[in-house]
LUMGU-604596 format. One record per residue (C-alpha): residue number from 0; x, y, z. Coordinates in Angstrom, 2 decimals, always signed. Example, Ala and Ser with C-alpha at 12.3 -4.5 7.8 and 13.67 -1.06 7.14 Angstrom:
<rec setor="0" x="+12.30" y="-4.50" z="+7.80"/>
<rec setor="1" x="+13.67" y="-1.06" z="+7.14"/>
% end
This chain:
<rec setor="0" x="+0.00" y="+0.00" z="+0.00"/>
<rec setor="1" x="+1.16" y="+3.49" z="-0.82"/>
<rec setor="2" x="+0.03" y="+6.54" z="+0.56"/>
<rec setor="3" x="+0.49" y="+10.23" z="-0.87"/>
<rec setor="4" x="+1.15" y="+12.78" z="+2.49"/>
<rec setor="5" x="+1.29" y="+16.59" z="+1.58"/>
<rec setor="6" x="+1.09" y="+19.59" z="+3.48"/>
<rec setor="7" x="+1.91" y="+22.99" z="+2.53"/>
<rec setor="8" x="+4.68" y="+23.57" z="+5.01"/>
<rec setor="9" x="+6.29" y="+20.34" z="+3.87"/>
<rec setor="10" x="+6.03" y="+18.67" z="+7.48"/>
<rec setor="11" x="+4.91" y="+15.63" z="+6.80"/>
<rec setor="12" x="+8.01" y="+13.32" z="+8.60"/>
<rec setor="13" x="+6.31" y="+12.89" z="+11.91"/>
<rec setor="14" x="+3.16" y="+11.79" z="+10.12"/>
<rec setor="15" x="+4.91" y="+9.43" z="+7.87"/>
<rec setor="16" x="+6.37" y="+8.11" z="+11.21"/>
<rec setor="17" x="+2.69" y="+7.47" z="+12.80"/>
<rec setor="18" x="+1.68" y="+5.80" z="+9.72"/>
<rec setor="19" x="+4.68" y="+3.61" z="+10.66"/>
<rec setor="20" x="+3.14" y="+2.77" z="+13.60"/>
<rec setor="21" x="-0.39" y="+2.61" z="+13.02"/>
<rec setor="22" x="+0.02" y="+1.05" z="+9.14"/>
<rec setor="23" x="+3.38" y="-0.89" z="+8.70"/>
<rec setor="24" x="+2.38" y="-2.34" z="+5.54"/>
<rec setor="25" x="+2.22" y="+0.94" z="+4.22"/>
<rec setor="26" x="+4.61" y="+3.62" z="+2.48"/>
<rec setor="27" x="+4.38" y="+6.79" z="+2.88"/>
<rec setor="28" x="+5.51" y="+9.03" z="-0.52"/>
<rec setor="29" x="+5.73" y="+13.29" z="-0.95"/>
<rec setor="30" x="+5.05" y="+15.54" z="-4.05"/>
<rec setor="31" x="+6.94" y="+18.39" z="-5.18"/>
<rec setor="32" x="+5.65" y="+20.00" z="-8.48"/>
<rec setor="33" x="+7.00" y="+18.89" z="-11.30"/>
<rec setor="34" x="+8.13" y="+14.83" z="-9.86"/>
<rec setor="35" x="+6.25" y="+12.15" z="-11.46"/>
<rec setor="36" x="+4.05" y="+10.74" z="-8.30"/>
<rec setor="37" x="+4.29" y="+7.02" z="-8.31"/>
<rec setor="38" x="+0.76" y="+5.43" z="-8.36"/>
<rec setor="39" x="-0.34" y="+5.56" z="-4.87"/>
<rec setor="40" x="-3.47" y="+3.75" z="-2.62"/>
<rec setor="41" x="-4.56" y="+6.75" z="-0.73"/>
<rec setor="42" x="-3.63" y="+10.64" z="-0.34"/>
<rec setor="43" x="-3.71" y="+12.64" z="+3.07"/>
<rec setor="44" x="-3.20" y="+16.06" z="+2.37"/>
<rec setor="45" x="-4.13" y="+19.60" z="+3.75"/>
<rec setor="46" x="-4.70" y="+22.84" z="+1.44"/>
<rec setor="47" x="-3.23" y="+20.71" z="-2.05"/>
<rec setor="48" x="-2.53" y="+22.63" z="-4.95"/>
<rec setor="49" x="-4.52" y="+22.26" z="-8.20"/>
<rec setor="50" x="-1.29" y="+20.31" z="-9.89"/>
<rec setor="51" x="-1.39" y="+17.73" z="-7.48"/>
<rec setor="52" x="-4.97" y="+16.75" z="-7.20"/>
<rec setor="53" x="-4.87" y="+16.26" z="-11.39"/>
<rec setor="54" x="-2.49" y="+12.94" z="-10.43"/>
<rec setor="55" x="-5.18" y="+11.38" z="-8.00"/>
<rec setor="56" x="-7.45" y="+9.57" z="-10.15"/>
<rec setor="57" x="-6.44" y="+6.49" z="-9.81"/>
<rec setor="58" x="-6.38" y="+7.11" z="-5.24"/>
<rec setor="59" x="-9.59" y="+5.07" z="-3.29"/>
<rec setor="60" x="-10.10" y="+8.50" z="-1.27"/>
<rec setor="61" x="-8.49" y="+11.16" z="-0.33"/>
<rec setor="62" x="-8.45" y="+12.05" z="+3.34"/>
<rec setor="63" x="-8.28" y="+15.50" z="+4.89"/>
<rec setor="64" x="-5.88" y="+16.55" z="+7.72"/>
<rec setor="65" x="-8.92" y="+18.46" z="+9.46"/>
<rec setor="66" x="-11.84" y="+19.07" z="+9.67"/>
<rec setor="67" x="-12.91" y="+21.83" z="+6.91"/>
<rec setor="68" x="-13.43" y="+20.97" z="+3.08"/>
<rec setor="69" x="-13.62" y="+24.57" z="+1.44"/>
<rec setor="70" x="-9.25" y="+24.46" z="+0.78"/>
<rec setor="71" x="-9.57" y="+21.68" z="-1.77"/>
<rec setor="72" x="-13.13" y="+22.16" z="-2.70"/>
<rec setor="73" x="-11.85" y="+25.42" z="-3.82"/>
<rec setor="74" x="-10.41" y="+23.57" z="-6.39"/>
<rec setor="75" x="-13.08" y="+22.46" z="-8.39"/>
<rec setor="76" x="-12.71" y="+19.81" z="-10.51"/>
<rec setor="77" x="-8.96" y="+19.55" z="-10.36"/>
<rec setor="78" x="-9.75" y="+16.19" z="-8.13"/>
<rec setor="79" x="-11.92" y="+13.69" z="-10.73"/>
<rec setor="80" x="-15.49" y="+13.54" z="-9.18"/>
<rec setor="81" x="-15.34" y="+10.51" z="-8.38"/>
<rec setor="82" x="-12.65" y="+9.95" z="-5.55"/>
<rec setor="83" x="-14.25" y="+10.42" z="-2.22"/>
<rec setor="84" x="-12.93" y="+12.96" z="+0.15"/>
<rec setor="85" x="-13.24" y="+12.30" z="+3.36"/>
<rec setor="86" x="-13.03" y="+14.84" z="+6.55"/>
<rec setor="87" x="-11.51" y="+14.07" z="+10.21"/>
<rec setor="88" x="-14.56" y="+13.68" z="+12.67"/>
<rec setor="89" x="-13.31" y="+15.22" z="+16.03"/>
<rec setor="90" x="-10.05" y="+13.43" z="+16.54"/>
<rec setor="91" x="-9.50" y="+15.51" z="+19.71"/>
<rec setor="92" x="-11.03" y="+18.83" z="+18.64"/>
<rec setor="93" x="-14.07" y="+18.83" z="+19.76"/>
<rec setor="94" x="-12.82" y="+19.14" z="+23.71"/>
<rec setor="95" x="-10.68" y="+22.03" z="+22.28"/>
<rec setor="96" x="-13.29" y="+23.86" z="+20.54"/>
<rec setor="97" x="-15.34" y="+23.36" z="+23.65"/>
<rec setor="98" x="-12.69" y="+24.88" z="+25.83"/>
<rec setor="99" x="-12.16" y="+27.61" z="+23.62"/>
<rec setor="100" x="-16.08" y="+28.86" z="+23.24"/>
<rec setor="101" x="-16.72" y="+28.09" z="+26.82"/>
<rec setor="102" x="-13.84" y="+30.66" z="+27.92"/>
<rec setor="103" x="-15.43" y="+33.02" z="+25.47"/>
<rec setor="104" x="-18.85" y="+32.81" z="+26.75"/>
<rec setor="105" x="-17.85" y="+32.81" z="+30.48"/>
<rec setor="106" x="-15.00" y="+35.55" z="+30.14"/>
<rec setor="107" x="-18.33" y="+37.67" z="+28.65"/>
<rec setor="108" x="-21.06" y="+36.56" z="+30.80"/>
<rec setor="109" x="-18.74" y="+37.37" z="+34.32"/>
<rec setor="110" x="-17.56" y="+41.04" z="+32.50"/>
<rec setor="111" x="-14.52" y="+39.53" z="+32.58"/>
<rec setor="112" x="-13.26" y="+41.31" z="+29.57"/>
<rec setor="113" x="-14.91" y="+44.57" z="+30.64"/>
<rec setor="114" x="-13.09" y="+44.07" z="+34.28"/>
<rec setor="115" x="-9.60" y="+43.95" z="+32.35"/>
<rec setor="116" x="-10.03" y="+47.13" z="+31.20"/>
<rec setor="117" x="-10.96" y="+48.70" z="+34.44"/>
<rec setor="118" x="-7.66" y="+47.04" z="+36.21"/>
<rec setor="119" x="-5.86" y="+48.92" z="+33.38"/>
<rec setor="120" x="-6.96" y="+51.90" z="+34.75"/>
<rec setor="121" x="-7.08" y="+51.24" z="+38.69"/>
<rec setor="122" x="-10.81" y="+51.02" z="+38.62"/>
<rec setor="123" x="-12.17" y="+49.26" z="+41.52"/>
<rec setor="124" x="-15.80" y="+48.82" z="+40.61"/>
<rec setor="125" x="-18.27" y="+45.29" z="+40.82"/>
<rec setor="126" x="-20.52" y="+45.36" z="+37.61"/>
<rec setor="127" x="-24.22" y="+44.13" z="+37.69"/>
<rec setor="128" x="-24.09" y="+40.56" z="+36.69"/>
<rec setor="129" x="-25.37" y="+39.53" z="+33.80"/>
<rec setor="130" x="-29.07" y="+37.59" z="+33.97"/>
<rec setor="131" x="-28.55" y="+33.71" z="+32.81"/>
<rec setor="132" x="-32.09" y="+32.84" z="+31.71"/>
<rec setor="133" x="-31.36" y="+35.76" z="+29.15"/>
<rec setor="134" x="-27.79" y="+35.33" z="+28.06"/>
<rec setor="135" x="-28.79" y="+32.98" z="+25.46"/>
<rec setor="136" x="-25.75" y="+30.53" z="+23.90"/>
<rec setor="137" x="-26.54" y="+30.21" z="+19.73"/>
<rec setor="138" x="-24.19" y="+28.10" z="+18.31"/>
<rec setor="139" x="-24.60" y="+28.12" z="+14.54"/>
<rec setor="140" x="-23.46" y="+24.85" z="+12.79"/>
<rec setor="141" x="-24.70" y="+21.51" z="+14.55"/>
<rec setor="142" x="-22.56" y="+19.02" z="+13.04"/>
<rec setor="143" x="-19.75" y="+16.92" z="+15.59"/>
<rec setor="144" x="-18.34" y="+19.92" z="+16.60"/>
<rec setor="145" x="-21.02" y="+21.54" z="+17.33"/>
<rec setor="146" x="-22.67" y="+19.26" z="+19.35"/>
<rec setor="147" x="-19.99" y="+18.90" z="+21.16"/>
<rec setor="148" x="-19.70" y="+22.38" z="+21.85"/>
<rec setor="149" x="-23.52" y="+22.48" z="+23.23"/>
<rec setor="150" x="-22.04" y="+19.69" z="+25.42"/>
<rec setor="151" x="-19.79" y="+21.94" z="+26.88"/>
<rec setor="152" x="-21.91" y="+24.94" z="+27.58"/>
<rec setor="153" x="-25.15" y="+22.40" z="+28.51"/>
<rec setor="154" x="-23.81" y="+22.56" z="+32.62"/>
<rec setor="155" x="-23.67" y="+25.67" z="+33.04"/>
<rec setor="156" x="-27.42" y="+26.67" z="+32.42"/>
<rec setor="157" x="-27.50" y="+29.04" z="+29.75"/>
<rec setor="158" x="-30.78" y="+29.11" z="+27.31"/>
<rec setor="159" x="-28.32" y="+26.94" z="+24.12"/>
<rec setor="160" x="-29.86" y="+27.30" z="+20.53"/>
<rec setor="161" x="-29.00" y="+26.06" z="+17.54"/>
<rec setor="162" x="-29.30" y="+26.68" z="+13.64"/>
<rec setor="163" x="-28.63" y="+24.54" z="+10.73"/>
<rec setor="164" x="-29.30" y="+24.22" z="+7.32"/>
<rec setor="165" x="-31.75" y="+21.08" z="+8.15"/>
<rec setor="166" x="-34.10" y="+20.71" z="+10.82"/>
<rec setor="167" x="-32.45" y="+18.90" z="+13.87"/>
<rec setor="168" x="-33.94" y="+17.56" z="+17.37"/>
<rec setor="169" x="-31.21" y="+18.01" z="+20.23"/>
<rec setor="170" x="-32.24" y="+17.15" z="+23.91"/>
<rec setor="171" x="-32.08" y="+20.55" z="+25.91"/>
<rec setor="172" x="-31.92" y="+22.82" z="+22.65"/>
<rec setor="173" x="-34.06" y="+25.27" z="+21.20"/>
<rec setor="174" x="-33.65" y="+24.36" z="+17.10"/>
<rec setor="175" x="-33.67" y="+26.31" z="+13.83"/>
<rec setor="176" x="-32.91" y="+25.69" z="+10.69"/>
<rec setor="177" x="-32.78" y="+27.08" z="+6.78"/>
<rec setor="178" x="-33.32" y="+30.33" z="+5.68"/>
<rec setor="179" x="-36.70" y="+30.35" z="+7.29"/>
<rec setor="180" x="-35.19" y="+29.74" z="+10.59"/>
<rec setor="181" x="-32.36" y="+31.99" z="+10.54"/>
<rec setor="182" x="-34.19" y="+35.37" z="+11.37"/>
<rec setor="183" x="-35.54" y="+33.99" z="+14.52"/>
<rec setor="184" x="-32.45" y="+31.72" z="+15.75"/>
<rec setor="185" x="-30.20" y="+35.85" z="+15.40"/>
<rec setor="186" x="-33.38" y="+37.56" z="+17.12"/>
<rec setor="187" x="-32.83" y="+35.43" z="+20.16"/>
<rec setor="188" x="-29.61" y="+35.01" z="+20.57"/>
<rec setor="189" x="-27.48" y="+36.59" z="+22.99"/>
<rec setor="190" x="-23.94" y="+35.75" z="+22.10"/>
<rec setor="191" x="-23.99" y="+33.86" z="+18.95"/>
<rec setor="192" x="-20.79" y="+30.84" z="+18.01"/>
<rec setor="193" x="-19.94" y="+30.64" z="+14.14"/>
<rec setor="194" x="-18.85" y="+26.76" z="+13.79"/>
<rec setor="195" x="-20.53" y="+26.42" z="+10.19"/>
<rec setor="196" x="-18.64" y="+24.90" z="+7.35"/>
<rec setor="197" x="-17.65" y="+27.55" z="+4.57"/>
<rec setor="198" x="-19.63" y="+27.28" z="+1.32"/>
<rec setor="199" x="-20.98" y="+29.57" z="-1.20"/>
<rec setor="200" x="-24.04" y="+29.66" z="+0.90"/>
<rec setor="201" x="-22.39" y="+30.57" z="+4.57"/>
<rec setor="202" x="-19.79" y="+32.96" z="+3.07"/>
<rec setor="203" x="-20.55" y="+36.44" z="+4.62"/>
<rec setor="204" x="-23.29" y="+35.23" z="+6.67"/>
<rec setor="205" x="-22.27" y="+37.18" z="+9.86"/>
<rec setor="206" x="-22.77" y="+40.67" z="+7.42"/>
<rec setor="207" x="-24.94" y="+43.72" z="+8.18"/>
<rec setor="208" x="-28.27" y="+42.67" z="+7.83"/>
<rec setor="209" x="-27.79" y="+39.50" z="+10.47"/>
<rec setor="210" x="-25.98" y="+41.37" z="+12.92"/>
<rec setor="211" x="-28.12" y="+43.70" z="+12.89"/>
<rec setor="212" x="-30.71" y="+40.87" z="+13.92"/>
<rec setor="213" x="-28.79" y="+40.33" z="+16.58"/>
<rec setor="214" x="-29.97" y="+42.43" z="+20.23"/>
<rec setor="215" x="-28.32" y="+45.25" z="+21.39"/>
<rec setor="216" x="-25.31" y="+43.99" z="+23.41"/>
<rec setor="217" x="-24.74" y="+40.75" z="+21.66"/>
<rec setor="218" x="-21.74" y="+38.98" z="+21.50"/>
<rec setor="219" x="-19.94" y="+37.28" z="+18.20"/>
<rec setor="220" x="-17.55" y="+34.69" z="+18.61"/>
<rec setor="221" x="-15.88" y="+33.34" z="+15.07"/>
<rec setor="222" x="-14.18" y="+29.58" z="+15.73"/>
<rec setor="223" x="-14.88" y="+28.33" z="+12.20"/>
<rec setor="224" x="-13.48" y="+30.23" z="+9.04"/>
<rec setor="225" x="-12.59" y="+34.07" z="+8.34"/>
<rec setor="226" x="-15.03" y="+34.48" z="+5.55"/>
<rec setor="227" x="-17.99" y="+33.79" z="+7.37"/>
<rec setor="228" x="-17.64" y="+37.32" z="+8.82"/>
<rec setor="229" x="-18.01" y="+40.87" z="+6.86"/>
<rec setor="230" x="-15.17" y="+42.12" z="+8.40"/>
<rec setor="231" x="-15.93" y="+45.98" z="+7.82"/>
<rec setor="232" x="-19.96" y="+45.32" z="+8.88"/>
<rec setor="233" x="-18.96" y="+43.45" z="+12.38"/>
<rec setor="234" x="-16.29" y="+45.96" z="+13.12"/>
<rec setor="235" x="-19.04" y="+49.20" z="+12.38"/>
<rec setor="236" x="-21.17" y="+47.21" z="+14.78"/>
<rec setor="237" x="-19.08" y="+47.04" z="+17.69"/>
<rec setor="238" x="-18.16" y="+50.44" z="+17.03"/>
<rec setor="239" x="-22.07" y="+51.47" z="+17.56"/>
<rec setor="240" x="-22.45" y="+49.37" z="+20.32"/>
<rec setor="241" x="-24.42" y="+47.34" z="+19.06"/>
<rec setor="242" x="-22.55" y="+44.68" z="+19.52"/>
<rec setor="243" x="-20.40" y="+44.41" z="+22.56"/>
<rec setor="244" x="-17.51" y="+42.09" z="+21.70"/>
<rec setor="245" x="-16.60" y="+39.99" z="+19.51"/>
<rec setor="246" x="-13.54" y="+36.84" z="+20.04"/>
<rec setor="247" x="-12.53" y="+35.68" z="+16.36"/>
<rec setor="248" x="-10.59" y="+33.26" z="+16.08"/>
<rec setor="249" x="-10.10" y="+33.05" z="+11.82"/>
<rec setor="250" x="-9.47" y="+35.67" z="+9.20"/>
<rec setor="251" x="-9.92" y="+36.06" z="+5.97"/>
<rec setor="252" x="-5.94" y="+37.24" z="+5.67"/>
<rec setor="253" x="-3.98" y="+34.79" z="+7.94"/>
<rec setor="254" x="-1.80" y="+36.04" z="+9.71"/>
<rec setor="255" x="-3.87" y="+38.94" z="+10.28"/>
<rec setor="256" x="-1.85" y="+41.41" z="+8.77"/>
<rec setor="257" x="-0.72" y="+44.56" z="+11.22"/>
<rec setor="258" x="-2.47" y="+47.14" z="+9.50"/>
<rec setor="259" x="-6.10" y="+45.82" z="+9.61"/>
<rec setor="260" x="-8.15" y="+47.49" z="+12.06"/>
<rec setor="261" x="-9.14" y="+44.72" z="+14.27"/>
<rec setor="262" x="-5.83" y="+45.08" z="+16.39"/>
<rec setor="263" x="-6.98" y="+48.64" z="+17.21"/>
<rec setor="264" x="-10.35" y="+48.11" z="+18.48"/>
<rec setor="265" x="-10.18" y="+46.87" z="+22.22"/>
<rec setor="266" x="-13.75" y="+45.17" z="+21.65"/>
<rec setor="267" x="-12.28" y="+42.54" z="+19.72"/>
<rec setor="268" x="-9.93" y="+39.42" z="+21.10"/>
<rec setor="269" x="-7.93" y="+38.18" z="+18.50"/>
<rec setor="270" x="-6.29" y="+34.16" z="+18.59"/>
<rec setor="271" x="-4.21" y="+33.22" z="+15.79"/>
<rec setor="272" x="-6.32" y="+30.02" z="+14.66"/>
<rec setor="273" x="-5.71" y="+27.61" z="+17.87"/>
<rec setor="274" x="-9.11" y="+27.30" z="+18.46"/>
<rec setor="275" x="-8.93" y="+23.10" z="+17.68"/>
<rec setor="276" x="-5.47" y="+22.59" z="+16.47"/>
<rec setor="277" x="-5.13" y="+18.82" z="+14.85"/>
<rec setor="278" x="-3.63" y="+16.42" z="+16.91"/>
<rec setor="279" x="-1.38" y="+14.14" z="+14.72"/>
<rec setor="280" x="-1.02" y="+11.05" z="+16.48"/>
<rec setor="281" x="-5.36" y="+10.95" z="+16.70"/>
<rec setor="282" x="-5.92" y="+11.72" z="+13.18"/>
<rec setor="283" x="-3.40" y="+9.25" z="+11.81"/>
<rec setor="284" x="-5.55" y="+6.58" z="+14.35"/>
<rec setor="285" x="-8.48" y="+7.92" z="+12.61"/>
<rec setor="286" x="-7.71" y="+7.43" z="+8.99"/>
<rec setor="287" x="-6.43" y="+4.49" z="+9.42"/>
<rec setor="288" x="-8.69" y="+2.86" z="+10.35"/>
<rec setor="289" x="-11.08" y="+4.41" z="+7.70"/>
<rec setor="290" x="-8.33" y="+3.20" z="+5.56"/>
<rec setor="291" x="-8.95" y="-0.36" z="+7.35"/>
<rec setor="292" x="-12.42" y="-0.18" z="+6.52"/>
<rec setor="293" x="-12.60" y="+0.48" z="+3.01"/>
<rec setor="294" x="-9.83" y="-2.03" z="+2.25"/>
<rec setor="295" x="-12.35" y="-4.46" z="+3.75"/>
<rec setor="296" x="-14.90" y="-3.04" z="+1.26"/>
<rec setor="297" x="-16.85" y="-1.66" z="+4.38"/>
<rec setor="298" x="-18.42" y="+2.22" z="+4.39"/>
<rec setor="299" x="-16.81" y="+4.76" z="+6.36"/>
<rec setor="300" x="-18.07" y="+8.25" z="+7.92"/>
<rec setor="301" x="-16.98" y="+11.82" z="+7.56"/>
<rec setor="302" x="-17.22" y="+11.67" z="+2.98"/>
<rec setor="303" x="-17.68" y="+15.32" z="+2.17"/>
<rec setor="304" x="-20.60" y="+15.91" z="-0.16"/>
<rec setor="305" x="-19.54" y="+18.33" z="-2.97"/>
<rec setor="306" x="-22.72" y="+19.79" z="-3.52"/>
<rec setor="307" x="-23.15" y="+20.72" z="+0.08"/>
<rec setor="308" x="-19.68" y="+21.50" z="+0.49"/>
<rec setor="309" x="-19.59" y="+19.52" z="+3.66"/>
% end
């Protein structure tokens, strides 16, 4: 068995070293532009160029090294329709993503983030608390990761809501879904969590008219990808007041570049993508065995749909 690994950095040694482990019958190749690639099994790749995906045809699947789809669905039809591509599930990032929103929602709903500022100053002074029946939690997205995100916030009481593109049932959650949906999920929703996929149709979805569903003092936190977000709209909101603060996590332009004017508005915390980093040693578990089970001719989870774009 031979297996194509190829990242953009060019680190792929320590995951041709758990493929080692976790596959010994298998090798592990590279691709530079311009080498003939030997015929290979399967491909594991993250962000491929076009180049590279016109030599798969002949690959059973090709697996991601994360979770999102929209870097080689970008691509088009540079990969031949018909070799599946197949996602991580969680492999460790759900309890990461979970950590990362529940510090967001918590460092908001205590004033944490407005009791920084006043220790910059010397300003000794409690703040009202905020009322938990109406800080409502509305996580947008309700795939793996976003289930296991509700999870996370479920012990802590808040109202949690949830909107997808098709109708779900989730024990404890108030759901919405499509278009129809969407106007009421923003309406009541007091700090609302981004974990959608990006596709044609969730590009720009956080823009002016949907914040401005959003109630006066709402929160916007942004653990999925940059383009979800109008990035001049959210920032003009926050600037109003209408929205209060906003943690973002992804940008369109990574790294952020100095000049853009989220580093200069206090409002908004800024990570440099860490909100689920992939753990190596998990994923390579992962897809192997999804590479056990289709080498028994058995069906695996996580095959993106190209139409949806998830």
């Amino acid at each position: 068995m031979r297996i194509l690994l190829y990242r953009s950095d060019d680190n792929t040694g320590p995951w041709a070293d758990d493929f080692a482990r976790h596959l010994p019958q298998a090798q592990c190749v590279t691709w530079r532009e311009g080498e003939k690639l030997p015929p290979c099994d399967y491909a594991v790749v993250w962000a491929p160029p076009e180049a590279m995906l016109r030599e798969l045809a002949e690959v059973k699947a090709v697996f991601l090294m994360g979770a999102g789809a929209d870097a080689i669905l970008k691509q088009g039809s540079a990969l031949p329709a018909h070799v599946p591509i197949v996602r991580l599930g969680d492999a460790g990032m759900g309890v990461q993503m979970g950590e990362y929103v529940v510090h967001a929602v918590l460092r908001y709903f205590r004033r944490f983030d407005q009791y920084e500022d006043q220790a910059a100053v010397g300003d000794w002074r409690p703040l009202a608390a905020h009322e938990r029946e109406s800080f409502s939690i509305g996580v947008m997205g309700a795939g793996v990761l976003g289930l296991r995100v509700l999870e996370c916030l479920r012990p802590f009481g808040f109202p949690l809501q949830a909107w997808s593109r098709s109708a779900k049932e989730i024990d404890g959650v108030r759901c919405f879904a499509g278009d129809d949906g969407l106007d009421a999920f923003l309406r009541s929703t007091r700090v609302v969590v981004c974990m959608l996929p990006l596709t044609d149709a969730t590009a720009n979805i956080l823009n002016r008219a949907n914040l401005g569903k959003l109630p006066q003092g709402a929160y916007v936190i942004n653990v999925a990808r940059g383009a979800h977000v109008a990035e001049p709209d959210l920032l003009a909101f926050i600037q109003s007041g209408h929205i209060a603060g906003a943690t973002l996590d992804a940008f369109r332009n990574e790294p952020l570049p100095r000049q853009h004017p989220f580093w200069d508005e206090p409002r908004i915390t800024i990570t440099p993508h860490i909100a689920a980093l992939t753990l190596r040693s998990e994923s390579v578990r992962q897809i192997a065995g999804k590479i056990g089970l289709l080498e028994r001719g058995e069906p695996v989870a996580d095959v993106i749909d190209r139409e949806l774009g998830y």
